[in-house]
Z-matrix of the N, CA and C atoms (Angstrom, degrees):
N
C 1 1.466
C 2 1.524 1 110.36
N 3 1.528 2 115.76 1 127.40
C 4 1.450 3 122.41 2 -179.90
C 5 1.660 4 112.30 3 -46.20
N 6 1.033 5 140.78 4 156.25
C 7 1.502 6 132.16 5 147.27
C 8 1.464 7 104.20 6 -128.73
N 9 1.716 8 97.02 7 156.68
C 10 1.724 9 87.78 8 170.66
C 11 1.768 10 130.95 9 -64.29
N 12 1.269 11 97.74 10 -22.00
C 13 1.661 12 108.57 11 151.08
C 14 1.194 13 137.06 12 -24.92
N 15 1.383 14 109.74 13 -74.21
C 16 1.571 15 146.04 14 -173.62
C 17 1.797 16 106.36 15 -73.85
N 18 1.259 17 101.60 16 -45.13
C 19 1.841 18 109.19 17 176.83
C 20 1.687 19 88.49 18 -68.01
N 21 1.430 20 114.08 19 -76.88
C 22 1.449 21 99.70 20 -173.88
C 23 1.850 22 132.64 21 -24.09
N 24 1.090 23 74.08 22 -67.02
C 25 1.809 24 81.02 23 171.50
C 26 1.414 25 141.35 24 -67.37
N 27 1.597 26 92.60 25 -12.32
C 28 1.368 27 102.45 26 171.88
C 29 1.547 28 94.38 27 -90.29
N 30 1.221 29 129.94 28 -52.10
C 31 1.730 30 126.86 29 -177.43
C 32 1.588 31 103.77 30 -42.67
N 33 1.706 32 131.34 31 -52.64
C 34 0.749 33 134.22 32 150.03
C 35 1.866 34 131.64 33 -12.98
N 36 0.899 35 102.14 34 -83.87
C 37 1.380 36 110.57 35 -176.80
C 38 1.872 37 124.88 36 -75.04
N 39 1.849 38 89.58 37 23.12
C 40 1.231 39 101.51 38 -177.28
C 41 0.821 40 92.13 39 -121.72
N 42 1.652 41 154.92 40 9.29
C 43 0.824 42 139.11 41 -157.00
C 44 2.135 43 85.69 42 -146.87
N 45 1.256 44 124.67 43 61.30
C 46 1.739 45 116.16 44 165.53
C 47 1.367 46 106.62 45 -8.65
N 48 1.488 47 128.83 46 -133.95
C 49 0.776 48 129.62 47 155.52
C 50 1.687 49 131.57 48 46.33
N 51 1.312 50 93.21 49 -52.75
C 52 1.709 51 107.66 50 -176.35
C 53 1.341 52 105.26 51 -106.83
N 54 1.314 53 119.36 52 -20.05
C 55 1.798 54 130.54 53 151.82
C 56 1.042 55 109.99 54 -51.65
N 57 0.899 56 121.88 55 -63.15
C 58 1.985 57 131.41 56 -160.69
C 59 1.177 58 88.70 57 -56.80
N 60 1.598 59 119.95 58 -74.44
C 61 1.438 60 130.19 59 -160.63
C 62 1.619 61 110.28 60 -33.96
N 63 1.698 62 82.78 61 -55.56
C 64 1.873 63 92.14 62 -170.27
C 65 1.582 64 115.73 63 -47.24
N 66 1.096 65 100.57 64 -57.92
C 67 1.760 66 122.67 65 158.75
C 68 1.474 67 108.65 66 -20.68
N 69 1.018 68 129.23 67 -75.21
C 70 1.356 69 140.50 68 -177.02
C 71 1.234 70 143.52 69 -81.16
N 72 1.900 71 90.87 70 17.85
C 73 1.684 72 128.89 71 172.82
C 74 2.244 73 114.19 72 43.59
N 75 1.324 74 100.08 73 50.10
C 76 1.317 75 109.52 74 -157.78
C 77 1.579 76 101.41 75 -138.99
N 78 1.554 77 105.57 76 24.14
C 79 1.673 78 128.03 77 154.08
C 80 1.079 79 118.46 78 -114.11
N 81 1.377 80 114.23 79 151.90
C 82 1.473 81 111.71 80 166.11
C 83 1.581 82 124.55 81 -98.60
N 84 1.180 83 112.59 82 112.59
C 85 1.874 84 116.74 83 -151.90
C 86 1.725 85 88.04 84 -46.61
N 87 1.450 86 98.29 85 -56.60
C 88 1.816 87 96.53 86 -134.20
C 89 1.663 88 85.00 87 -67.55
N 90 1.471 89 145.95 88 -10.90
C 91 1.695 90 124.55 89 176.32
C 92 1.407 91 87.04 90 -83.98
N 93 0.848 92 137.53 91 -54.19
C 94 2.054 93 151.61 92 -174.66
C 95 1.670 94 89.19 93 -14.36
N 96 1.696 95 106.57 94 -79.73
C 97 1.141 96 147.41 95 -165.03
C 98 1.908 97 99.72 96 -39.06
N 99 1.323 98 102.38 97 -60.26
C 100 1.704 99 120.11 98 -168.40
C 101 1.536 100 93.00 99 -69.16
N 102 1.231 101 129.07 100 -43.98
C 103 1.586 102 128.69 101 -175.48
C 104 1.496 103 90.59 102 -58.17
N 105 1.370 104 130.15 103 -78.55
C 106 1.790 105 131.39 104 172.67
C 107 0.859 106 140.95 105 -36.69
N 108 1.703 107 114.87 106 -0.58
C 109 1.147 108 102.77 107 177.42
C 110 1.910 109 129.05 108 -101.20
N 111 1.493 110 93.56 109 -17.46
C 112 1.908 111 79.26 110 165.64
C 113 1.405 112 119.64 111 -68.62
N 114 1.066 113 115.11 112 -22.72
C 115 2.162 114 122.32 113 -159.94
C 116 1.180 115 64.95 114 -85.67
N 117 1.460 116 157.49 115 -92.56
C 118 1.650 117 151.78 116 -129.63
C 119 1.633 118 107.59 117 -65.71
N 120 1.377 119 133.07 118 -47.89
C 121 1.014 120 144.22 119 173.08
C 122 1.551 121 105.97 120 -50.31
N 123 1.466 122 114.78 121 -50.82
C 124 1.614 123 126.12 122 -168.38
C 125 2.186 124 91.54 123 -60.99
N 126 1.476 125 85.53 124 -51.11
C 127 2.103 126 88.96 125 -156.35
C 128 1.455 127 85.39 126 -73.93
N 129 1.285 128 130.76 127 -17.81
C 130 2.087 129 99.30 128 179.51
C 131 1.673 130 94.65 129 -99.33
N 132 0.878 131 135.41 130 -5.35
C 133 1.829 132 128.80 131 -153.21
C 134 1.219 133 116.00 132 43.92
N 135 1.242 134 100.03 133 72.64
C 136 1.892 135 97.70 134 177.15
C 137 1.622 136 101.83 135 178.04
N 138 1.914 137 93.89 136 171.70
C 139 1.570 138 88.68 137 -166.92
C 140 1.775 139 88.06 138 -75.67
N 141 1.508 140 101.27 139 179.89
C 142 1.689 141 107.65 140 168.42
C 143 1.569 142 105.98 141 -155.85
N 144 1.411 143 101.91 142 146.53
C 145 1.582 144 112.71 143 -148.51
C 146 1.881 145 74.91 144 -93.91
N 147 1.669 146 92.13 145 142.61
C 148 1.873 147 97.91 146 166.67
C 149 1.423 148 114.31 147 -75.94
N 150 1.199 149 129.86 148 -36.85
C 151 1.247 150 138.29 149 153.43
C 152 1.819 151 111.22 150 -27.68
N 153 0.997 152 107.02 151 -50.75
C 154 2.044 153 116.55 152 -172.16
C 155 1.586 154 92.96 153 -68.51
N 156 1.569 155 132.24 154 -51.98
C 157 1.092 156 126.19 155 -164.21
C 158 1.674 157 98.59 156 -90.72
N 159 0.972 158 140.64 157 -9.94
C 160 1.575 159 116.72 158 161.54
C 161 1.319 160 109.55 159 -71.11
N 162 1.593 161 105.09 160 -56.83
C 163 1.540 162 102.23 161 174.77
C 164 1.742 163 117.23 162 -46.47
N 165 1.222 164 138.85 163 -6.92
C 166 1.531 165 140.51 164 -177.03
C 167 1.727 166 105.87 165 -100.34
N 168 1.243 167 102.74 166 -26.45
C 169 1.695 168 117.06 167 -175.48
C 170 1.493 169 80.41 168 -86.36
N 171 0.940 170 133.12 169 -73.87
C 172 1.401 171 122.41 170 -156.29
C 173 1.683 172 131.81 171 -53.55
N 174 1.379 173 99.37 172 -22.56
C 175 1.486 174 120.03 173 169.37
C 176 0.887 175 100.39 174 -89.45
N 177 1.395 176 151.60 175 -28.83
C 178 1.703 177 139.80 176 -164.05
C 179 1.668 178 81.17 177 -89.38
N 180 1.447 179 127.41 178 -58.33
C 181 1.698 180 124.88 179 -172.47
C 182 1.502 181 109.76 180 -16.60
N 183 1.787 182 98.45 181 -50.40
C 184 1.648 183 101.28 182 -146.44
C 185 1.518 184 94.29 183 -90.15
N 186 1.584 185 122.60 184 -32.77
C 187 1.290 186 122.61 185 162.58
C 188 1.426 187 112.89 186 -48.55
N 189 1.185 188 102.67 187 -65.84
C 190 2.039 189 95.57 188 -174.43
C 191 1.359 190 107.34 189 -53.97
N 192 1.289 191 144.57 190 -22.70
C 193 1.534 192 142.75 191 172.93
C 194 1.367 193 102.91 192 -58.92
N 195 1.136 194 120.72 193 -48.91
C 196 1.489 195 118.32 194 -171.22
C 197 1.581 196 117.51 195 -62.21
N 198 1.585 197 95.63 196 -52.49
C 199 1.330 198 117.17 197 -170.07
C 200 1.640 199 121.45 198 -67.39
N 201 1.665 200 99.95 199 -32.60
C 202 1.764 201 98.32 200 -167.88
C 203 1.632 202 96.92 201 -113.40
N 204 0.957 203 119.76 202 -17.47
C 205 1.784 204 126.88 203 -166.71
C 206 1.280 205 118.16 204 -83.74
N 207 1.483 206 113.69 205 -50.80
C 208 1.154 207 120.67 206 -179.52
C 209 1.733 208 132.68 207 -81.07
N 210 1.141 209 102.77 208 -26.48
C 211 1.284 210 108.96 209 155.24
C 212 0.768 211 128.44 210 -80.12
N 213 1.837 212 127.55 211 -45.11
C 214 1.706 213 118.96 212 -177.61
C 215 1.784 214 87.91 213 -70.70
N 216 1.313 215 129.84 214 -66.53
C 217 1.485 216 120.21 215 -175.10
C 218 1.838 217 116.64 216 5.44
N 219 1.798 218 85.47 217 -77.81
C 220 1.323 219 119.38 218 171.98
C 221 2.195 220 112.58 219 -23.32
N 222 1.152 221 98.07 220 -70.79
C 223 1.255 222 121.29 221 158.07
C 224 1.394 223 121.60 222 -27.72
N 225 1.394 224 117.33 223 -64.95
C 226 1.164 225 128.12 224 -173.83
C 227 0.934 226 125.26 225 -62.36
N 228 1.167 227 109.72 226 -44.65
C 229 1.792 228 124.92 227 177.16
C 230 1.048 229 116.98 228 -73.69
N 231 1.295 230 131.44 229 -5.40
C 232 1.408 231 133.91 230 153.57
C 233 1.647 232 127.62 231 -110.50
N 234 1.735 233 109.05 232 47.28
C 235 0.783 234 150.96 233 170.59
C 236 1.799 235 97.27 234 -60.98
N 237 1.652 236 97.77 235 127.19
C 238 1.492 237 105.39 236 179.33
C 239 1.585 238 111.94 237 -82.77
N 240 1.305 239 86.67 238 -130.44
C 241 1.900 240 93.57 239 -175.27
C 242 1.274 241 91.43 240 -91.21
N 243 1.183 242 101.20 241 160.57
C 244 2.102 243 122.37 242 -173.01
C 245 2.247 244 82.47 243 -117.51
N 246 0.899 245 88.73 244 133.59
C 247 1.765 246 100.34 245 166.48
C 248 1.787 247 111.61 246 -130.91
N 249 0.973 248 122.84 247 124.90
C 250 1.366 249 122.45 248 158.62
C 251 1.541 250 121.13 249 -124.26
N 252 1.221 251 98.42 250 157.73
C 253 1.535 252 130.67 251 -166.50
C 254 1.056 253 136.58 252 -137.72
N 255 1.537 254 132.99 253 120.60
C 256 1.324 255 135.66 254 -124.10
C 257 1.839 256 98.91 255 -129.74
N 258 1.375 257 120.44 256 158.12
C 259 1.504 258 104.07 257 155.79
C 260 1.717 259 107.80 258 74.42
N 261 1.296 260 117.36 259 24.94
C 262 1.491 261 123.03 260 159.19
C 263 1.278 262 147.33 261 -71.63
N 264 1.000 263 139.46 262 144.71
C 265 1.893 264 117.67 263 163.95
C 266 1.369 265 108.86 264 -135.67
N 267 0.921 266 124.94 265 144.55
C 268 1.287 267 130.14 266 -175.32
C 269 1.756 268 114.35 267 -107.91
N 270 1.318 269 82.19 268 125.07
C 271 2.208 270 79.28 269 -173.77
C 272 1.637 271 103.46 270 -105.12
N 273 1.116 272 126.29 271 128.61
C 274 1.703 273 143.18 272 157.87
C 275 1.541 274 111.10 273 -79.64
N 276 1.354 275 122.32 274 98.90
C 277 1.505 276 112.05 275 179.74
C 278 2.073 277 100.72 276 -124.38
N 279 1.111 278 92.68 277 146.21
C 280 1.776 279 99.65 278 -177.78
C 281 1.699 280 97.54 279 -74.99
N 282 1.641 281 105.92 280 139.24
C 283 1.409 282 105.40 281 -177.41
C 284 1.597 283 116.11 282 -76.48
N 285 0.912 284 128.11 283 114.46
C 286 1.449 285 135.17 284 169.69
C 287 1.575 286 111.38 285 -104.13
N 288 1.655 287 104.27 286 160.66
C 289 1.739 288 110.26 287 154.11
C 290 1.291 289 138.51 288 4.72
N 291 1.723 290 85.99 289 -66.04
C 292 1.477 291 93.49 290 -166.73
C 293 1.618 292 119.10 291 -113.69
N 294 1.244 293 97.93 292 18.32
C 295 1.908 294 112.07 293 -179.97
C 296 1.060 295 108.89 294 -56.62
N 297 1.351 296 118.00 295 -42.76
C 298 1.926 297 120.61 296 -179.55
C 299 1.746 298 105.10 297 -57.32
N 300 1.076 299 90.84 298 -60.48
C 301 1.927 300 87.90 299 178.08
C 302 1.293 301 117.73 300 -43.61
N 303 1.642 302 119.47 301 -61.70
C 304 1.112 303 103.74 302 -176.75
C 305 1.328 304 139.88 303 -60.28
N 306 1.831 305 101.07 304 -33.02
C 307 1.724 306 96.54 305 151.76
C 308 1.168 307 136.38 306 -43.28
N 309 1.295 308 99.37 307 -63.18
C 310 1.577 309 101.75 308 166.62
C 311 1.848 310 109.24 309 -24.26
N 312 1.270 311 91.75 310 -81.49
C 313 1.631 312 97.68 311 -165.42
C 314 1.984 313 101.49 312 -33.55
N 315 1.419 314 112.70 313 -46.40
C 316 1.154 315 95.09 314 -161.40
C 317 1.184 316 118.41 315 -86.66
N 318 1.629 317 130.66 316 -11.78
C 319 1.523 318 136.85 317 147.41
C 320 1.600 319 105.17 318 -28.27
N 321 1.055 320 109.54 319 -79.95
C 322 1.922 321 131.12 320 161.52
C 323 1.655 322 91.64 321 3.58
N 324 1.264 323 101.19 322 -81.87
C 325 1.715 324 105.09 323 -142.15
C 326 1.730 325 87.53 324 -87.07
N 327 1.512 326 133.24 325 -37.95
C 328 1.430 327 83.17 326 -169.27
C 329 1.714 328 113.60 327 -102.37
N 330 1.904 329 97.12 328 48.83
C 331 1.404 330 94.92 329 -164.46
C 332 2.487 331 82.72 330 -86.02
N 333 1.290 332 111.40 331 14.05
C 334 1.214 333 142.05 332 -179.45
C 335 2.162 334 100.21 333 -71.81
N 336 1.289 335 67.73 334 -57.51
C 337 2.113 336 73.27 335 -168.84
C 338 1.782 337 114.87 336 -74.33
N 339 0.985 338 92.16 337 147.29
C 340 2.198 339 96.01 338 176.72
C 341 1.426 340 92.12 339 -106.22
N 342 1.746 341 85.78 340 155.17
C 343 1.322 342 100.50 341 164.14
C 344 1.875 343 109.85 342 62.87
N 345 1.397 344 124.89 343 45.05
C 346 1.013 345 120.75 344 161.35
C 347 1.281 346 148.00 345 -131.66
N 348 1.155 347 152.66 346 106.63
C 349 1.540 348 151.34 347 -154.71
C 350 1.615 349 102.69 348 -62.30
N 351 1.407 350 114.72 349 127.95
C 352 1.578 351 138.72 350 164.85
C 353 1.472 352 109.96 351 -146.58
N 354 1.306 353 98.10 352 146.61
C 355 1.836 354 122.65 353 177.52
C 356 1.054 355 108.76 354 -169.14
N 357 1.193 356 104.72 355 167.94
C 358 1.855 357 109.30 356 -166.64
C 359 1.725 358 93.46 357 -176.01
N 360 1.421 359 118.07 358 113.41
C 361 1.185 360 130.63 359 150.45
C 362 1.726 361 121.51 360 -96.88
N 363 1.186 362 122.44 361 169.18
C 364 1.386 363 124.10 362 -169.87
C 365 1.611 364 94.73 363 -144.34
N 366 1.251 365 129.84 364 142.09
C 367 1.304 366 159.27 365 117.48
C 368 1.283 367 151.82 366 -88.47
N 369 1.246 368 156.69 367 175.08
C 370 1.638 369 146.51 368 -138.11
C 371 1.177 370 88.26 369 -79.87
N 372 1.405 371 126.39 370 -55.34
C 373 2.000 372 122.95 371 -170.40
C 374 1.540 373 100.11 372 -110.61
N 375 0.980 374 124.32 373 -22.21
C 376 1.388 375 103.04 374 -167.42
C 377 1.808 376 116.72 375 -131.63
N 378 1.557 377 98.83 376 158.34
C 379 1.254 378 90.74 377 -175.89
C 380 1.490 379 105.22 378 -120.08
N 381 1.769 380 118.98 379 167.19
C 382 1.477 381 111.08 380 175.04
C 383 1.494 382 104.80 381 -129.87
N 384 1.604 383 102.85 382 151.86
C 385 1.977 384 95.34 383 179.92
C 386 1.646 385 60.08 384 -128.76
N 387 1.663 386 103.44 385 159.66
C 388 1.569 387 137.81 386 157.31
C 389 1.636 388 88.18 387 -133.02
N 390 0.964 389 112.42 388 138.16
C 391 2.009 390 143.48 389 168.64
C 392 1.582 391 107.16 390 -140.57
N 393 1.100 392 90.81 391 175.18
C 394 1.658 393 111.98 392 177.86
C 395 1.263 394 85.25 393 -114.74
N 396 1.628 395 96.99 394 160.52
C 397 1.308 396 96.43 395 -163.31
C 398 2.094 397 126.88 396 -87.27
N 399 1.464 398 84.67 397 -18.60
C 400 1.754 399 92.65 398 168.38
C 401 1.413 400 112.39 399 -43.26
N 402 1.958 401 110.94 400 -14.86
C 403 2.035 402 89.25 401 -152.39
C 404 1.864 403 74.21 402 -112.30
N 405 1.350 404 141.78 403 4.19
C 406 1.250 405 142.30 404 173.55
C 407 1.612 406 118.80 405 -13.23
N 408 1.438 407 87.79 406 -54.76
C 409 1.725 408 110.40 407 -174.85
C 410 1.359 409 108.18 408 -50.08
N 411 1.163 410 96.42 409 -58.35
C 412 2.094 411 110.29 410 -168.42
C 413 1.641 412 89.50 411 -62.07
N 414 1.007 413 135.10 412 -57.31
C 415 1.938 414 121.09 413 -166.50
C 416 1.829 415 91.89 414 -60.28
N 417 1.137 416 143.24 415 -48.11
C 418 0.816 417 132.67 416 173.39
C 419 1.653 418 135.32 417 -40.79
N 420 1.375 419 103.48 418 -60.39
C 421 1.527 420 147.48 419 162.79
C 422 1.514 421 90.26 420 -43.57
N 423 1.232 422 139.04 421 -79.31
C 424 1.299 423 138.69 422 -173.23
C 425 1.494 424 139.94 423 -57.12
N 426 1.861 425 105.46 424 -45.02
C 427 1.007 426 105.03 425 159.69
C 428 1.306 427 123.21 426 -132.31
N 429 1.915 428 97.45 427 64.82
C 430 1.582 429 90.67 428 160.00
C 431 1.114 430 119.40 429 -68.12
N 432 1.101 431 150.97 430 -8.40
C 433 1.374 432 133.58 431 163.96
C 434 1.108 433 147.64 432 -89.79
N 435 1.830 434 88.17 433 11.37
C 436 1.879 435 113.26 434 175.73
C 437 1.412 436 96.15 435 -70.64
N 438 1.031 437 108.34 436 -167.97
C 439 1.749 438 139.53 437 -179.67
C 440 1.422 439 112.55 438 -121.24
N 441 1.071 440 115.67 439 88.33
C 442 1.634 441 140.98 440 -170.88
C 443 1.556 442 99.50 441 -75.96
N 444 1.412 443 114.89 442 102.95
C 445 1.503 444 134.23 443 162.88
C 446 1.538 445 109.34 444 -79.17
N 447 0.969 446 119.64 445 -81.56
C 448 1.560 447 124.89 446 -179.50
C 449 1.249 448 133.72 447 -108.13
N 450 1.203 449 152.42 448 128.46
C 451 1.316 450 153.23 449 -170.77
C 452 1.685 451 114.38 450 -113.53
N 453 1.199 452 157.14 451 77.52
C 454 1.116 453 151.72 452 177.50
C 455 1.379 454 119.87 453 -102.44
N 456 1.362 455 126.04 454 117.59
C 457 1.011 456 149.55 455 171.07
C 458 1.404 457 133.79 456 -80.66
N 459 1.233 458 155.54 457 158.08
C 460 1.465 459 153.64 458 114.75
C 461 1.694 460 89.88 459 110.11
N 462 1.383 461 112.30 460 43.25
C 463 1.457 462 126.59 461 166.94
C 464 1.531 463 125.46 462 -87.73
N 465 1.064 464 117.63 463 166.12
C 466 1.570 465 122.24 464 -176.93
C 467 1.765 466 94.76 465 -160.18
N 468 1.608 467 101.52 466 139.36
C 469 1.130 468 117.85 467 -157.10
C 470 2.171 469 94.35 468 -110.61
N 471 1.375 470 114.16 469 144.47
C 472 1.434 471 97.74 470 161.69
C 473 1.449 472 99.81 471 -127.95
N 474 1.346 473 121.11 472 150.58
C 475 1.437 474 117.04 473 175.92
C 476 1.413 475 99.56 474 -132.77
N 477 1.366 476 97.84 475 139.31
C 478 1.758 477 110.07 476 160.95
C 479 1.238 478 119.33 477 -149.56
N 480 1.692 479 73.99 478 152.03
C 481 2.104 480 83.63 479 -164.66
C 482 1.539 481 92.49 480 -93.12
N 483 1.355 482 115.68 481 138.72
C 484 1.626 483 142.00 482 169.72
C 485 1.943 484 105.98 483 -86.94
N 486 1.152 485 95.60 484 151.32
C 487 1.382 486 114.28 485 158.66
C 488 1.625 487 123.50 486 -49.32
N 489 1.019 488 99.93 487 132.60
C 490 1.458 489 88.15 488 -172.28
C 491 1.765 490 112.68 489 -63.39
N 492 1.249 491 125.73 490 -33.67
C 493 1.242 492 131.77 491 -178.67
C 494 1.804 493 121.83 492 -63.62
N 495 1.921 494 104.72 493 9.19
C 496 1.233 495 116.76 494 -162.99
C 497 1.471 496 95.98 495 -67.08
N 498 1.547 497 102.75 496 -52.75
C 499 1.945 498 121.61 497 -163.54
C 500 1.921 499 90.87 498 -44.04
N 501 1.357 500 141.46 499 -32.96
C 502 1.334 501 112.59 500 -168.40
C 503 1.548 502 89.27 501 -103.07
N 504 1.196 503 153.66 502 15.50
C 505 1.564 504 141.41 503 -161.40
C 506 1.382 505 86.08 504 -108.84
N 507 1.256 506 139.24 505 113.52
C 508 1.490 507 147.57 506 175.53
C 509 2.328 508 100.01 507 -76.38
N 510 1.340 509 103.33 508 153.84
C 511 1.581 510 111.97 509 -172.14
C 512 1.239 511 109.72 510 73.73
N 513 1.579 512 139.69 511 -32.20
C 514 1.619 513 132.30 512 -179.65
C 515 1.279 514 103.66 513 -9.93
N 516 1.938 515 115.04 514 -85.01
C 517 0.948 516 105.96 515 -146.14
C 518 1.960 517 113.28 516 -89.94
N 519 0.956 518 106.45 517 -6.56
C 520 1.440 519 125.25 518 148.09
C 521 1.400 520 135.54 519 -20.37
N 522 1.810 521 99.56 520 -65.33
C 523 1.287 522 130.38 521 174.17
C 524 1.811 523 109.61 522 -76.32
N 525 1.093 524 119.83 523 -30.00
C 526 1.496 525 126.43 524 -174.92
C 527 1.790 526 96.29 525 -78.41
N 528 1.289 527 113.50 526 -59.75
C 529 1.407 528 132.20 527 -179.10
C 530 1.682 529 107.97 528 -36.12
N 531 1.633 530 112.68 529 -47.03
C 532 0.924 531 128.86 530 -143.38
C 533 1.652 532 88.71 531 -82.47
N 534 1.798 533 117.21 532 -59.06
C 535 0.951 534 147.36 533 -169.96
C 536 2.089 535 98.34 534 -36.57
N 537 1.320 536 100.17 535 -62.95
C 538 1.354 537 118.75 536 177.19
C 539 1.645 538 102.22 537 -47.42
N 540 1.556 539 106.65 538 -73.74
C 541 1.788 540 89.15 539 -174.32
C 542 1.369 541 118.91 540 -53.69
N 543 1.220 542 121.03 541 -46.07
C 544 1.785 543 111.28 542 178.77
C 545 1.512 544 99.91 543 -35.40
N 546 1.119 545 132.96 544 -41.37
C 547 1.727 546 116.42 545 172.39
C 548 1.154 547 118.86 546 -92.19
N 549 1.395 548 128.82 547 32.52
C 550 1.219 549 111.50 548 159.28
C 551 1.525 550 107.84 549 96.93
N 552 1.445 551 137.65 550 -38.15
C 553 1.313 552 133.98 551 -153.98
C 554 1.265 553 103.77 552 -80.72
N 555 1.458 554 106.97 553 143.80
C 556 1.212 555 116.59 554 168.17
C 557 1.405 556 137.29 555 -109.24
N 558 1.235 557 138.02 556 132.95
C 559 1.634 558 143.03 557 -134.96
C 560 1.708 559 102.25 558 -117.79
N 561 1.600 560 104.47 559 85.94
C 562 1.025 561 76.22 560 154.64
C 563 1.649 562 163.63 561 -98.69
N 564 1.603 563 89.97 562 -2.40
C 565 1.521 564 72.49 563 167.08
C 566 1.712 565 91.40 564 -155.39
N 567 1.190 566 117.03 565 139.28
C 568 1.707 567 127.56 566 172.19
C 569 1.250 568 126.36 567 -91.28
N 570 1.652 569 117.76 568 123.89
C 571 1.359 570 116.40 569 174.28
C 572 1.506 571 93.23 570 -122.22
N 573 2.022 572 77.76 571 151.61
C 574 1.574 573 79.83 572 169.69
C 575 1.545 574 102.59 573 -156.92
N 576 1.827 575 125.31 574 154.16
C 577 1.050 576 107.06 575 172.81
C 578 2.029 577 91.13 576 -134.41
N 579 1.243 578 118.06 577 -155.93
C 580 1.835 579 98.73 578 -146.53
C 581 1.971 580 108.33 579 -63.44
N 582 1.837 581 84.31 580 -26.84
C 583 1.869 582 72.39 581 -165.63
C 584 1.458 583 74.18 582 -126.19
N 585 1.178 584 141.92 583 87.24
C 586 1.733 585 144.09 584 163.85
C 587 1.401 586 107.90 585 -168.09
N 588 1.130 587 128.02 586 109.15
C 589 1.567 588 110.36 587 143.54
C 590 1.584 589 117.91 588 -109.97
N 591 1.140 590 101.42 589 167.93
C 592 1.455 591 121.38 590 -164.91
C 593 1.724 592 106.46 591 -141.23
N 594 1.772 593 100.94 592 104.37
C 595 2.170 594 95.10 593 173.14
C 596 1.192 595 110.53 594 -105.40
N 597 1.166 596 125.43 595 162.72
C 598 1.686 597 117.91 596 -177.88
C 599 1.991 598 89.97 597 -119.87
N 600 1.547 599 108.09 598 124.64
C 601 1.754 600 99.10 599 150.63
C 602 0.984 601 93.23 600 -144.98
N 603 1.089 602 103.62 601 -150.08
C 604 1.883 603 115.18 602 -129.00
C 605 1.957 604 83.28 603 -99.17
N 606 1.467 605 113.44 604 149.88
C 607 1.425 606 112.56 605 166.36
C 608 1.465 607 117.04 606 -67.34
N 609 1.194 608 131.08 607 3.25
C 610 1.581 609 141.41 608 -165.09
C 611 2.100 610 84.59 609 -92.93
N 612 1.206 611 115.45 610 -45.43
C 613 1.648 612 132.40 611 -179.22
C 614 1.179 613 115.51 612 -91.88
N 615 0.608 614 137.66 613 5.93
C 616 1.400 615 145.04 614 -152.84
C 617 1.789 616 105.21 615 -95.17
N 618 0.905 617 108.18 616 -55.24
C 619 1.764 618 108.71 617 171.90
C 620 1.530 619 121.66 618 -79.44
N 621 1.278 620 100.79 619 -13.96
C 622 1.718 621 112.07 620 177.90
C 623 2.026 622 106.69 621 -74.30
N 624 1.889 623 82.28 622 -34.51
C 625 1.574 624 90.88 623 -166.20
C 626 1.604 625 104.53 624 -71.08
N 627 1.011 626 114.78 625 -46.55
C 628 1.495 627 133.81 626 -178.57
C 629 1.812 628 114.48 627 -49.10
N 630 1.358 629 97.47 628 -59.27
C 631 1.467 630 102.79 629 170.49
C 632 1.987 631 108.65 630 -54.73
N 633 1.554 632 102.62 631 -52.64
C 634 1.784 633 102.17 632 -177.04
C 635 1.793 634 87.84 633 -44.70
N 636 1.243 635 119.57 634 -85.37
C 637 2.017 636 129.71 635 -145.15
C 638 1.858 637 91.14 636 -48.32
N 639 1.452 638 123.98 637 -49.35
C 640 1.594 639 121.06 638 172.90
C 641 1.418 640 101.85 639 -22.58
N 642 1.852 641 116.93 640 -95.00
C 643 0.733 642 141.07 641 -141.93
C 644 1.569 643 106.90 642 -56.77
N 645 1.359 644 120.27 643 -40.53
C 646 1.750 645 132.26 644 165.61
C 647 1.777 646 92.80 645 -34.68
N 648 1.354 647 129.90 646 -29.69
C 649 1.678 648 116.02 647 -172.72
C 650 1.797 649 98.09 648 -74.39
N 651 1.560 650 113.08 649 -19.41
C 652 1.585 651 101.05 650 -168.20
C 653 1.660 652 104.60 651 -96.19
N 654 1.063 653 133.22 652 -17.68
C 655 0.609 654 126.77 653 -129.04
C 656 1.989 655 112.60 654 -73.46
């Protein structure tokens, strides 16, 4: 059986964004409430008092405080080293045959250079190299004969190492993600391995982004 509870919170938690907020007591129930109430009225069939749905927002508020805050919080603040990295490009190539080789080959030669940023994730069609940009030539040099999807340039990478106890804290990377769009930045591309992530945006963002993931240690 529906309750106005259960509708609430499910409308709620469909909506990110309006979770977080709620979470972080920085809505105002009773307009919240008046926005919810035809879609809530429609999913129970019946009238519904605005009074019933603040009071349902307001108990889920103090619930979601408990539930999403305090643990990722927890998390956050034991935020490792922050590293950034300047002078990137990011290559998009379609996975073929012979993609493994050519990595290979190019691990090989610029295992030659100091001091340089490489990664490489793989997916069903596509593959990604991030370099700095001195070793540009060699992804070029290697697979001209891939199939060049994307080319992005004039990137900067930030990486941070997490707590190890992040992998069971559900929202972590959610809440960081989230933190970033409220300003605007845009991500292009995410690595991650169990206790590291790594975002790439643009060097124009790049210090805006850094200061947002910092400040998540005070919070």
């Amino acid at each position: 059986m529906k309750t106005i509870s259960s509708v609430v919170e499910h409308y709620i938690k469909t909506k990110p964004f309006l979770l977080s907020a709620l979470s972080q007591g920085i809505i105002n129930l009773t307009s919240l409430a008046r926005n919810m109430m035809p879609e809530l009225e429609q999913e129970l069939g019946k009238d519904v008092k605005q009074g019933a749905i603040v009071m349902a927002l307001k108990r889920l508020s103090e619930d979601l405080d408990f539930r999403l805050n305090h643990r990722i919080l927890k998390v956050l603040k034991n935020l490792g080293e922050i590293t950034v990295r300047s002078s990137l490009t990011d290559y998009t190539f379609a996975v073929s045959d012979t993609i493994l080789d050519k990595q290979a080959d190019l691990i090989s030669e610029i295992n030659s250079y100091q001091d340089i940023f490489y990664t490489s994730s793989r997916g069903v069609n596509e593959t990604n190299i991030v370099v700095s940009d001195v070793v540009s030539h060699l992804v070029l040099k290697h697979f001209a004969n891939e199939r060049l999807f994307q080319k992005q340039d004039k990137l900067a990478s930030i990486t941070v190492k997490l707590p190890k106890d992040n992998v069971s804290v559900p929202g972590v990377y959610y809440y960081i993600f989230q933190r970033l769009a409220w300003e605007g930045i845009s991500i292009n591309e995410v690595i991650s391995t169990s206790n590291e992530f790594t975002v790439l945006v643009s060097e124009e963002e790049v210090d805006l982004a850094f200061k947002v993931i910092k400040d998540l240690k005070s919070l």
